[in-house]
N, C-alpha and C positions, 0 to 999 in steps of 0.2 A: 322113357323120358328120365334121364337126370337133373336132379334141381343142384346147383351149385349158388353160394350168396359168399361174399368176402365183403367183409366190415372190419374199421380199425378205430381202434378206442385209444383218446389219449388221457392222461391220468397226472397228476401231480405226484401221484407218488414214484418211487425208484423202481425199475425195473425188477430188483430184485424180492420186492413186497410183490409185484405181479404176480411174477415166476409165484413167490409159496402158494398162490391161491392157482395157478391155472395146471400146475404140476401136480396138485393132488387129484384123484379121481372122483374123489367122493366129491369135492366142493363144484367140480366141473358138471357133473350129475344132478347135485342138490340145487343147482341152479336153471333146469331144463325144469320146464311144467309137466310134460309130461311121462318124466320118469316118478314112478309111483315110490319107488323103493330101490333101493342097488343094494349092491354086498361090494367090497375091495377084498380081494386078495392078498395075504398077508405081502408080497412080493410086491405091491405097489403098483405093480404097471398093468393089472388084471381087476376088471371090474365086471359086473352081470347089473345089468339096468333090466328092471322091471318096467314095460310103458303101459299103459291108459291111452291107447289110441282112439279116437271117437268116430270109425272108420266103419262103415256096415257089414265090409268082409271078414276086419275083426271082431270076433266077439270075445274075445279071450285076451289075457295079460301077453303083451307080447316079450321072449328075455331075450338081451342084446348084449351077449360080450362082446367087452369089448380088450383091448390091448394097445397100449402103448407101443408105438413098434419105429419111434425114434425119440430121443431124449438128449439136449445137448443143454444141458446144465448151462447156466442160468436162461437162457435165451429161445427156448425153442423146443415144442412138443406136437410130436404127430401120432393120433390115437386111430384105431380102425375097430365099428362093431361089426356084430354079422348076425343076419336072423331069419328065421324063415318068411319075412315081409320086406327086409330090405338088407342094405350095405351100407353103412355111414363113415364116413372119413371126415374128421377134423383135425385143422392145424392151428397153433399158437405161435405166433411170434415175435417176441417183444426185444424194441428199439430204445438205447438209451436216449434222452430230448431234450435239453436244456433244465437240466434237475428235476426231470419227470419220466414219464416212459410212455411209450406207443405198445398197443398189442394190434396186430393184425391177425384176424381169426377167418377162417377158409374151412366151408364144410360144403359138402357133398352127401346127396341121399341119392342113391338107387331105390329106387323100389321093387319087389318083386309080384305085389300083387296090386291091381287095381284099385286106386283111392291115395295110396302112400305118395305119391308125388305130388299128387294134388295137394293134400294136407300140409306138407312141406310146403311146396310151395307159396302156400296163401300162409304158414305162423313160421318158418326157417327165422325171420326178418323181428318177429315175435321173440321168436325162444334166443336170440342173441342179446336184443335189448334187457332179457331176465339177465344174463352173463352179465352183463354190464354191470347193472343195477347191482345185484350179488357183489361185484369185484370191489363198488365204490360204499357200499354196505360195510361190506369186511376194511376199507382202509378206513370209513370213520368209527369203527368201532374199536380200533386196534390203534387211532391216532392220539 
């Protein structure tokens, strides 16, 4: 079973304050609950997320590189992880809006072992609203 969920956040701020927060890896990570810790690679487009999955088949930290594997400056990023429990794919896509900006975000989990779909499935909906919350965090701290 794949879980698939698309949500789109609209923002007062410019598209291009979106972009600095959804293009970096680390801040895209830092806003997932259940990555415990990540590393970025100097190169920016390469990250390793450490998770805390509360999963009975895992018992162990699970690590998910991940890669950026489209990038169209200001507008648009497609990231892919991989790990020995799943496959995850997200996208970002941000719309300019009458002096504000839309993000439409699209993620995909495969799972490969029993429980991980499931998990996704019932917090996907979860760990988006942390995105959010994170995005509008970072514009009133910086406004």
């Amino acid at each position: 079973m794949t879980v698939r969920v698309k949500r789109t956040f609209v923002f007062d701020a410019p598209g291009e304050r979106v972009w600095e927060f959804i293009a970096d890896p680390a801040k895209r990570a830092g806003a997932i609950s259940v990555v415990d810790r990540f590393d970025v690679a100097d190169d920016g487009r390469h990250a390793t997320w450490y998770l805390e999955l509360p999963i009975p088949l895992v018992r162990s930290t699970v690590t998910v590189e991940t890669e950026d594997i489209e990038v169209d400056e200001p507008t648009h990023v497609k990231f892919v992880g991989k790990s020995r429990v799943m496959r995850v794919t997200g996208e970002h896509t941000i719309e300019e809006r009458d002096g504000g900006s839309r993000l439409v975000n699209e993620f995909t989990v495969d799972g490969r072992l029993p429980g991980v779909e499931a998990f996704f499935e019932r917090n996907l909906d979860r760990e988006l609203d942390n995105l959010e919350s994170a995005l509008r965090r970072e514009f009133e701290a910086t406004a």
